[in-house]
C-alpha positions in Angstrom: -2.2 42.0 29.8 -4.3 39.0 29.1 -4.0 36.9 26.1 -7.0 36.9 24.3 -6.0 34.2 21.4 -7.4 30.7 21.5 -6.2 28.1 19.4 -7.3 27.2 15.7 -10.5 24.9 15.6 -9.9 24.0 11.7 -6.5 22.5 10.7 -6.2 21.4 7.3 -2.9 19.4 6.2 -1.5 16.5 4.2 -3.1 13.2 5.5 -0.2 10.8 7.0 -0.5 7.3 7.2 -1.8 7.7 11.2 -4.7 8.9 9.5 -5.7 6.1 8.0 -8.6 4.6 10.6 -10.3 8.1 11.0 -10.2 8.3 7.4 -11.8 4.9 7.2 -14.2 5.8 9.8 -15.2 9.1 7.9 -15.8 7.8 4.5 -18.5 5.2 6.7 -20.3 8.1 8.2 -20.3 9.9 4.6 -21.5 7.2 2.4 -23.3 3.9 4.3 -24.8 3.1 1.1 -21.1 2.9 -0.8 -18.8 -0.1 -0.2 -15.8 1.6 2.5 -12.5 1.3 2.0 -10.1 -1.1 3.5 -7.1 0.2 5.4 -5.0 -0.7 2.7 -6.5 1.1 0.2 -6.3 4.1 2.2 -2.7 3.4 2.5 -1.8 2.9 -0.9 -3.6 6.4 -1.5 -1.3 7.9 1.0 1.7 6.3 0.1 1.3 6.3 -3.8 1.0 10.6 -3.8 1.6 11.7 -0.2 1.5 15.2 -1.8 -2.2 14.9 -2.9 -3.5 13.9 0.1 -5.5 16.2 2.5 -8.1 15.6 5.8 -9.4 18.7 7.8 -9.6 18.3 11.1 -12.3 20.4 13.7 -12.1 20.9 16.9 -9.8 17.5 16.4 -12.2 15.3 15.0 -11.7 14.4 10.7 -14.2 15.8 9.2 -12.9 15.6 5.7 -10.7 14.0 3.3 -9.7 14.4 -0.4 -7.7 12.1 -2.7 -5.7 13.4 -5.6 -2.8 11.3 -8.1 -1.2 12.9 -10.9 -2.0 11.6 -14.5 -0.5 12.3 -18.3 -3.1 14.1 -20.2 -3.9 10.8 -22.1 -5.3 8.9 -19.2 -6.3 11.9 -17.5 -9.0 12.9 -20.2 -9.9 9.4 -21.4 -13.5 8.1 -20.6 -12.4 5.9 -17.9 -14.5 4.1 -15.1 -13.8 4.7 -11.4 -11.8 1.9 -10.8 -9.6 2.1 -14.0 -8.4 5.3 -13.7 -7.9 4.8 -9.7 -6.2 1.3 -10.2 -9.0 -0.2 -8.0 -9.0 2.3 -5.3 -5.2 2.6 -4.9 -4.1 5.7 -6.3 -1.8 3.3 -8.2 -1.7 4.8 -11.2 0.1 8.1 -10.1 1.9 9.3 -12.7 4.8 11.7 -10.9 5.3 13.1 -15.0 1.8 13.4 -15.1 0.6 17.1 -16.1 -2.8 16.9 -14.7 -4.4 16.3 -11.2 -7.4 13.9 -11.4 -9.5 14.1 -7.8 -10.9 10.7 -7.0 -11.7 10.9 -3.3 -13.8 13.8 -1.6 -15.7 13.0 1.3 -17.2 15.6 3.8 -18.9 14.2 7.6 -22.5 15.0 7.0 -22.7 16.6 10.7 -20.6 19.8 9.3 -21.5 20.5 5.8 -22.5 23.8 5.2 -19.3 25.0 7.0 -17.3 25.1 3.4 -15.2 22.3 4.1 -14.8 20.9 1.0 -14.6 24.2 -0.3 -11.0 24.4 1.6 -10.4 20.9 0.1 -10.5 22.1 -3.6 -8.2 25.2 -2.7 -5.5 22.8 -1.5 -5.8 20.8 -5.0 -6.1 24.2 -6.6 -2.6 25.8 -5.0 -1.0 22.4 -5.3 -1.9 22.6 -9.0 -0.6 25.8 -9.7 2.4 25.4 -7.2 3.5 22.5 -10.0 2.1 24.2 -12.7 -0.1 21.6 -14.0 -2.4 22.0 -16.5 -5.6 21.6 -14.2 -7.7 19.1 -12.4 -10.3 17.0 -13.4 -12.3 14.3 -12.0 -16.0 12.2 -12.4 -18.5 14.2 -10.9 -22.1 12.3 -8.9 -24.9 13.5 -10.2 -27.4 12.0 -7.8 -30.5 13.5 -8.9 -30.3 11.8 -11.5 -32.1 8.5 -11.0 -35.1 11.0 -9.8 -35.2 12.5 -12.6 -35.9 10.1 -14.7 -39.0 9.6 -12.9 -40.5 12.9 -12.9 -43.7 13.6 -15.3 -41.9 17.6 -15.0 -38.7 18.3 -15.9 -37.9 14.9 -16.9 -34.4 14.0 -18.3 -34.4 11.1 -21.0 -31.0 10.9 -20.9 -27.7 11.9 -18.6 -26.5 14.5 -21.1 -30.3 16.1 -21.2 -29.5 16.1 -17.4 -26.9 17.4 -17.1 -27.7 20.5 -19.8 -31.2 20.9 -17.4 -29.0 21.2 -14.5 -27.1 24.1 -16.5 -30.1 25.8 -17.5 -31.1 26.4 -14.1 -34.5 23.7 -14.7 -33.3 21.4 -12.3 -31.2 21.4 -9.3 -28.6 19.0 -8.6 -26.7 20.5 -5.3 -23.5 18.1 -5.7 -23.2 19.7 -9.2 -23.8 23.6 -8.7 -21.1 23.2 -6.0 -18.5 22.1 -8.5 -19.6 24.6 -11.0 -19.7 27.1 -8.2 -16.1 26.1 -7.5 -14.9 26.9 -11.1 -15.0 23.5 -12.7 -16.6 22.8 -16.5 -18.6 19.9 -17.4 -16.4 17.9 -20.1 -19.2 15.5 -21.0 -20.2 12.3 -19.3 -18.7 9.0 -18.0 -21.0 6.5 -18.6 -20.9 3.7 -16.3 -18.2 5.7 -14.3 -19.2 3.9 -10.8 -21.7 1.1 -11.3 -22.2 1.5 -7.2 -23.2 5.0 -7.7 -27.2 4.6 -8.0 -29.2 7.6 -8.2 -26.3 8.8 -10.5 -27.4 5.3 -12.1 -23.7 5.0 -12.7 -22.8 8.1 -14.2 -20.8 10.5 -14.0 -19.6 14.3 -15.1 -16.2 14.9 -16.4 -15.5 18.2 -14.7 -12.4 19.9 -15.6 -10.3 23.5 -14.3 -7.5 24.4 -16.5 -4.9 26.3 -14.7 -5.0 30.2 -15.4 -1.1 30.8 -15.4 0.0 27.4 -17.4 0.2 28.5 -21.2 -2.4 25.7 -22.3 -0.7 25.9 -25.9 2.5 24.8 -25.1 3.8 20.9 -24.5 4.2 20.0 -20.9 7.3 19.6 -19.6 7.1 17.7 -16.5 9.8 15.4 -15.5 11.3 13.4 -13.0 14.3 14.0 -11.6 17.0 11.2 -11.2 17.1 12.1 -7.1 19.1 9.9 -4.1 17.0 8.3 -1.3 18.8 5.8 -0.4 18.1 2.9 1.9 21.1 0.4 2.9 20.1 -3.3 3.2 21.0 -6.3 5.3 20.5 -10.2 4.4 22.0 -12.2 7.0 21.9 -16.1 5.1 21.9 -17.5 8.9 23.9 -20.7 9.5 22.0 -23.7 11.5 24.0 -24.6 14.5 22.9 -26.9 18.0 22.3 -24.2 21.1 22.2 -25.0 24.2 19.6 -22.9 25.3 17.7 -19.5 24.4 20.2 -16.9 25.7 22.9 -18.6 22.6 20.4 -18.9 20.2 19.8 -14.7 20.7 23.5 -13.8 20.9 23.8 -15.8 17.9 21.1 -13.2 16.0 22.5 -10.1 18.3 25.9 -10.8 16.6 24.7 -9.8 13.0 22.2 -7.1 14.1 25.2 -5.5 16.1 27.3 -6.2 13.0 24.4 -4.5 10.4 24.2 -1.8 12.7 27.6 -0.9 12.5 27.6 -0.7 8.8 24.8 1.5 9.5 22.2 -0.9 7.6 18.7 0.3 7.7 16.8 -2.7 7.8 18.6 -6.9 8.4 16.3 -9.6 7.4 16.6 -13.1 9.1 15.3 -16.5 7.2 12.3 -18.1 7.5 11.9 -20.3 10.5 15.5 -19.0 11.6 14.2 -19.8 15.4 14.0 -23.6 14.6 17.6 -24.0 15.6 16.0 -23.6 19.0 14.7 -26.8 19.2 18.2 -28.3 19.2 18.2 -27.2 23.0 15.3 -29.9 23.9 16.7 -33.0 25.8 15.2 -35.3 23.5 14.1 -35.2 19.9 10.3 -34.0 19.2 7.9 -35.1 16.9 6.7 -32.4 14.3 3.6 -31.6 16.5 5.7 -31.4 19.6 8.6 -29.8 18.5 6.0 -26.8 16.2 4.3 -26.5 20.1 7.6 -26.0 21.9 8.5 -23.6 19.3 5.8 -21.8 19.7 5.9 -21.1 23.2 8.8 -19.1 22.5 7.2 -16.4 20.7 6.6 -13.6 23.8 10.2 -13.7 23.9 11.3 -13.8 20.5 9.3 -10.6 19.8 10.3 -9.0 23.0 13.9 -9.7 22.6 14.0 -8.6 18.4 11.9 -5.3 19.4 14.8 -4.8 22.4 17.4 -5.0 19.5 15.9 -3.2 16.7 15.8 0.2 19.6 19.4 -1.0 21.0 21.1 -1.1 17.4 18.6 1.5 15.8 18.0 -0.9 13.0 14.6 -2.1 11.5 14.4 -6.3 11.9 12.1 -8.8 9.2 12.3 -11.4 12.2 12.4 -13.8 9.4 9.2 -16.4 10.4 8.1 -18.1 13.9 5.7 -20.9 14.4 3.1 -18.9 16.3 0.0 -20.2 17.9 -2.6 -17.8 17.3 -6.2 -16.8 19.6 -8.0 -19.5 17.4 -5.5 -22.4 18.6 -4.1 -22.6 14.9 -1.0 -22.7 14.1 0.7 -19.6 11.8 4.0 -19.1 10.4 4.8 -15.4 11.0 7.0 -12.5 10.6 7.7 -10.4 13.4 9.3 -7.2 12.0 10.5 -4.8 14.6 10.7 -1.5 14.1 13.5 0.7 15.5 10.9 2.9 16.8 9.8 0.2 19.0 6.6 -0.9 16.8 5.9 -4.7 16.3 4.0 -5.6 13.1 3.1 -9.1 11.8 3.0 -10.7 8.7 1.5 -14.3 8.6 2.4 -16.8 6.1 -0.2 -16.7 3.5 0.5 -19.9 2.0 1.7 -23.0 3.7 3.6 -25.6 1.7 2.0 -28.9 1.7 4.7 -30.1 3.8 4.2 -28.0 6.8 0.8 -28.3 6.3 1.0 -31.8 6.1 3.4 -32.6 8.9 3.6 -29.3 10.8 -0.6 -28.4 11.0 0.7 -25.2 10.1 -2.7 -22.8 8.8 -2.3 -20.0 6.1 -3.2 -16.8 7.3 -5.8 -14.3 5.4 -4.4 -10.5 5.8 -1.2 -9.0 4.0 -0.4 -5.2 4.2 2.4 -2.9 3.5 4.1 -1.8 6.6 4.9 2.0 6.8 8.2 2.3 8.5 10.7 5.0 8.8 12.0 4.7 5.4 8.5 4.2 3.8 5.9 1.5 3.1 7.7 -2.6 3.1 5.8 -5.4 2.9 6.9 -9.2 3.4 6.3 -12.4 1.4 7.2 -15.4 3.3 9.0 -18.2 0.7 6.1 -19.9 -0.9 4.0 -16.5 -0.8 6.6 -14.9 -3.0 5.2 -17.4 -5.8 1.5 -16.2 -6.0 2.0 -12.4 -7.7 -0.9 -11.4 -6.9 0.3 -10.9 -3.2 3.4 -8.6 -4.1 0.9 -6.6 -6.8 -1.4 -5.7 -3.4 1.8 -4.5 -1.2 3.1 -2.6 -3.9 -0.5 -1.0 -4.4 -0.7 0.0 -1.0 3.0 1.7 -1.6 5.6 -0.9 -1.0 8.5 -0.2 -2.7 10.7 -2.9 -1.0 9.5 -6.9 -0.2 11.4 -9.0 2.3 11.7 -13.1 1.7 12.3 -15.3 4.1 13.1 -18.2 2.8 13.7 -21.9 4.2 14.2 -24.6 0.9 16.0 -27.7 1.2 17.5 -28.3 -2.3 18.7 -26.3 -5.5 15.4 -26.7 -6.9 12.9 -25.2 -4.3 15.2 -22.2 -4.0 15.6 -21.4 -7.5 11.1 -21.4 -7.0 11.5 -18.7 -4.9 14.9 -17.0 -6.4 13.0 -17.3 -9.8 9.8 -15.7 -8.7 11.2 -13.2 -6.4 13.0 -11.5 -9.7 9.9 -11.7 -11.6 8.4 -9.7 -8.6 10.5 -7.1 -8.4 10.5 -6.3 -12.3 6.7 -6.8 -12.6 6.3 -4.4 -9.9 9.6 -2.0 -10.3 10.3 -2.7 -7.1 13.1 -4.2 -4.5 13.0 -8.0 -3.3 15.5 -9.4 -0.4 15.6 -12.7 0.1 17.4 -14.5 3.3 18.0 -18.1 3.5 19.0 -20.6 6.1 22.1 -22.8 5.6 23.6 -25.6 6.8 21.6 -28.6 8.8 20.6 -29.1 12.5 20.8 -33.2 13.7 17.7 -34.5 15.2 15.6 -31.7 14.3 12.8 -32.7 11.8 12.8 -30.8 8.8 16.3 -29.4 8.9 18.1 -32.0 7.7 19.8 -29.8 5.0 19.3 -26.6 3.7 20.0 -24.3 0.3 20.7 -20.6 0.4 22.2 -18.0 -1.9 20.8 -15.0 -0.1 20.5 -11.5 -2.6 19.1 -8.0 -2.5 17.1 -8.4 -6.1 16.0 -4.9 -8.8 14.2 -4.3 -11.6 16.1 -5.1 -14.8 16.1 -1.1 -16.4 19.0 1.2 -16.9 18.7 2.6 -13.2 20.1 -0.5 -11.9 22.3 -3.5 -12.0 22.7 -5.0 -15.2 21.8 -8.7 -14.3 18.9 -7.1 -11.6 21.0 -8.3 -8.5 21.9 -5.3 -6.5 24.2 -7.7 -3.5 24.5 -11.7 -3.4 26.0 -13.7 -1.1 28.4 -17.1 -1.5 25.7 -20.1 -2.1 25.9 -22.1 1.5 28.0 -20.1 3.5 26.7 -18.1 6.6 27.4 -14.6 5.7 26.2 -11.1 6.1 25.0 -9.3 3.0 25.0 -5.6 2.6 23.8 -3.2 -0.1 22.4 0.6 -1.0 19.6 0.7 -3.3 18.1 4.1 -4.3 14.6 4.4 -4.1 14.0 7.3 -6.5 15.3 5.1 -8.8 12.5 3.5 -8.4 10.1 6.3 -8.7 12.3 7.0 -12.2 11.4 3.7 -13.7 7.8 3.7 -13.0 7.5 6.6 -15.0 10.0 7.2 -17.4 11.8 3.9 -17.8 12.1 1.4 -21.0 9.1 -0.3 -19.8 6.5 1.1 -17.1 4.4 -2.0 -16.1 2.6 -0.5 -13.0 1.5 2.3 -15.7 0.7 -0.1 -18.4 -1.6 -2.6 -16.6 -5.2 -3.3 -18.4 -7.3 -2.2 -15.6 -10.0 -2.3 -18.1 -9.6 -5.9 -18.6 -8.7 -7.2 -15.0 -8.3 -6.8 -11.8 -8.0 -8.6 -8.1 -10.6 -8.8 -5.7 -10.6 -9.7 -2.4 -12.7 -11.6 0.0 -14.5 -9.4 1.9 -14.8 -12.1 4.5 -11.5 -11.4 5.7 -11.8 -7.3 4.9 -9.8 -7.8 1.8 -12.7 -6.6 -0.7 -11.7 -4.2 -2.9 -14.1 -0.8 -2.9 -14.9 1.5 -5.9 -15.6 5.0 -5.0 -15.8 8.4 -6.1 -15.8 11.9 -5.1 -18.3 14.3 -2.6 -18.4 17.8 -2.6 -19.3 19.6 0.6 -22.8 20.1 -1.1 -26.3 19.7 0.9 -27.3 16.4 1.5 -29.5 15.0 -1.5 -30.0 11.8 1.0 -29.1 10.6 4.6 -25.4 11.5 4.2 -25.1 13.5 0.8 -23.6 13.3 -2.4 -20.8 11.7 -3.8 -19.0 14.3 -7.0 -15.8 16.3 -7.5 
């Protein structure tokens, strides 16, 4: 008998974090004439509300993506721009208590509307929505016939509220707006100044709104969050400075507490900052600081080779602490090499030099920091002196981060209690873990590591979830040791919505914000919502 079934051309799913360039490369086609995304917004979408999250896929290729957070009621229905409501493009605001759905992403490749794409979208919102039984879903709608409009001697709308009530009676057609009618949504009214961007909406926007049939709209919503375990055991080793002979001791030195982490069953060890310059104690002379940051940095094939080998060995995620590493543009960066036990290599440059390796090392800041997904979710890592600048940790914990590695290197009391100081007021501005690992001890005839300070800690919020004093684990000030610790990552999720204070929540996105250079991709983009409506220009419309 032959087998006449051919396999699916349409796949629609939750988007996962491999989805993120094709997503990026769809929103392009969809809307040249919008800023794009970066990467890392996409990720903090995907990693803020996984659940609320969906591409379609035909034939293989993404043709469509939607984005969707939950919100309370308050913030939900407020007359909020674009970027308030969507914490600049993050999904940041994701309220897991929240009893509505607000849609702030809905893009459609213009090569396939008409095949009801987004019409599939806005069933998956729909059946998530009633499978939670939320109130509804709401969102700012494009009405891009708008700005033509206004220039009509016929049918001529003075205003976006005589628009949009022309568009209702039938007098004018906006196609972006009869499909979210069409789709069961209700004008609410209208957002002025919703996307400035948006320009034949000429900024506006409608608030369109579906109330969930089988939620009793009278009584008081009872969503909350449940005090759940996911729980993620930590490793700080506060690494001793010793003389090596060579490069084989230096790694058995670094295999000994990865083998000892991995017995304790430790999901991720982190290593200090410049933990590799113990290696220069194996040159047959001393080295000026130009010579001896070039002989480090011919080490660095190995050094990543060798970590990645370990971290699939002793099935354990390594923050390489930091490497002088000469980059394509001959400069010189201070960089994390975290290894993955999945065999992945990511790096996290330095952002900010101190003036002392600038000054004596040439070392050069780098210009790109991003949360790193990894197999217990998003990390990111702050290299010492970045851990002082917040608005760093407030981008990784944007794009989902809900634990920041440290690396430190200070020489004195003073310059660690800098970073100790400011890696606490990380972690409770953004409800989030902070690990710090320091060197100790000093290395003879190396420049630089005369002495060193360390009290190496696994650092929380300060809420009734957690330790009392915010220190989850810290070690012995000055003493090589291994540091282990569980923290519980719902926790986490806990605090940020129902705990005594909710700073991610409470932020005055009305007020400020951070933007970032687009030079360097870092720009922050403001956009809305598409339907899968006909095209009103080269690539459509932008609305629920």
């Amino acid at each position: 008998m032959t087998d006449t079934r051919t396999k699916a051309r349409l796949e629609i799913r939750p988007a996962k974090p491999k989805d993120v360039r094709a997503i990026a490369d769809l929103v392009r086609r969809a809307y040249d004439e919008l800023p794009a995304y970066t990467h890392g917004e996409i990720r903090g979408q995907l990693n803020n509300y996984p659940e609320g999250c969906f591409i379609a896929k035909l034939d293989g290729t993404l043709v469509g993506y939607c984005a969707t957070m939950r919100l309370d009621e308050r913030v939900a229905l407020a007359d909020l721009t674009w970027d308030e409501v969507t914490g600049n493009g993050f999904g940041s605001r994701h309220d897991p208590t929240g009893d509505w759905l607000y849609g702030y992403e809905m893009c459609v490749d213009p090569n396939v509307r008409g095949t009801r794409i987004g019409r599939r979208l806005y069933e998956e919102r729909r059946a998530l929505a009633e499978r939670l039984d939320l109130t509804g879903i709401v969102f700012g709608g494009r009405m891009p016939g708008y700005a033509r409009a206004l220039r009509r001697k016929r049918n001529r709308a003075e205003s976006p509220q005589e628009y949009l009530q022309m568009v209702l009676d039938g007098k004018i057609h906006d196609p972006v707006l009869r499909f979210q009618l069409a789709n069961g949504f209700e004008p609410m009214g209208i957002l002025e100044g919703y996307l400035p961007e948006d320009k034949p909406s000429k900024a506006n926007a409608v608030k369109m709104v579906w109330r969930n049939p089988y939620v009793d709209s009278d009584a008081p919503p009872k969503h909350r969050l449940p005090r759940g375990v996911e729980s993620v055991r930590i490793a700080t080793c506060q690494l001793q400075a010793r003389a090596v002979k060579d490069f084989e001791e230096f790694i058995r030195q670094i295999e000994y507490f990865v083998d000892v982490a991995a017995d304790y069953e430790a999901d991720f060890i982190v290593f200090p900052e410049l933990f590799t310059l113990m290696l220069l104690s194996a040159e047959e002379k001393e080295l000026s600081s130009v010579e001896a940051i070039e002989a480090l940095s011919r080490y660095t094939p190995r050094i990543r080779k060798r970590l990645s080998e370990m971290a699939l060995q002793f099935n354990i995620n390594i923050i390489g602490g930091s490497h002088p590493t000469r980059m394509e543009d001959g400069d010189i960066h201070n960089v994390a090499y975290v290894c993955l036990r999945d065999g992945s290599v990511h790096a996290q440059e330095k952002i900010h030099p101190t003036p002392n390796e600038a000054y004596w090392w040439n070392i050069k800041g780098g210009d790109s920091i991003d949360a790193i997904q990894t197999d217990c979710g998003p990390i990111g890592v702050l290299i010492c002196y970045d851990s002082e600048f917040p608005e760093l940790a407030r981008r990784l914990v944007d794009e989902g981060a809900r634990i920041i590695f440290v690396p430190f290197c200070t020489d004195s009391r003073q310059g660690y209690m800098r970073v100790r100081y400011c890696a606490q007021a990380r972690a409770i501005e953004n409800q989030c873990y902070v690990v710090m690992s320091g060197n100790v001890g000093n290395l003879p005839n190396v420049a630089n590591m005369d002495i060193q300070y360390a009290q190496s800690c696994i650092l929380t919020p300060c809420d009734f979830p957690f330790a009392r004093d915010g220190i989850a684990a810290e070690a012995s000030e000055n003493v090589e040791t291994l540091t282990i610790s569980d923290v519980n990552l719902a926790d986490l999720s806990w605090a940020r919505a129902e705990g005594t204070v909710q700073n991610l929540a409470d932020r005055r996105f009305d007020l400020y914000r951070i933007e970032w250079d687009k030079r360097v991709g870092q720009v922050s983009a403001r956009i809305g919502e598409s339907g899968d409506a006909p095209s009103t220009g080269p690539h459509g419309g932008r609305g629920g």
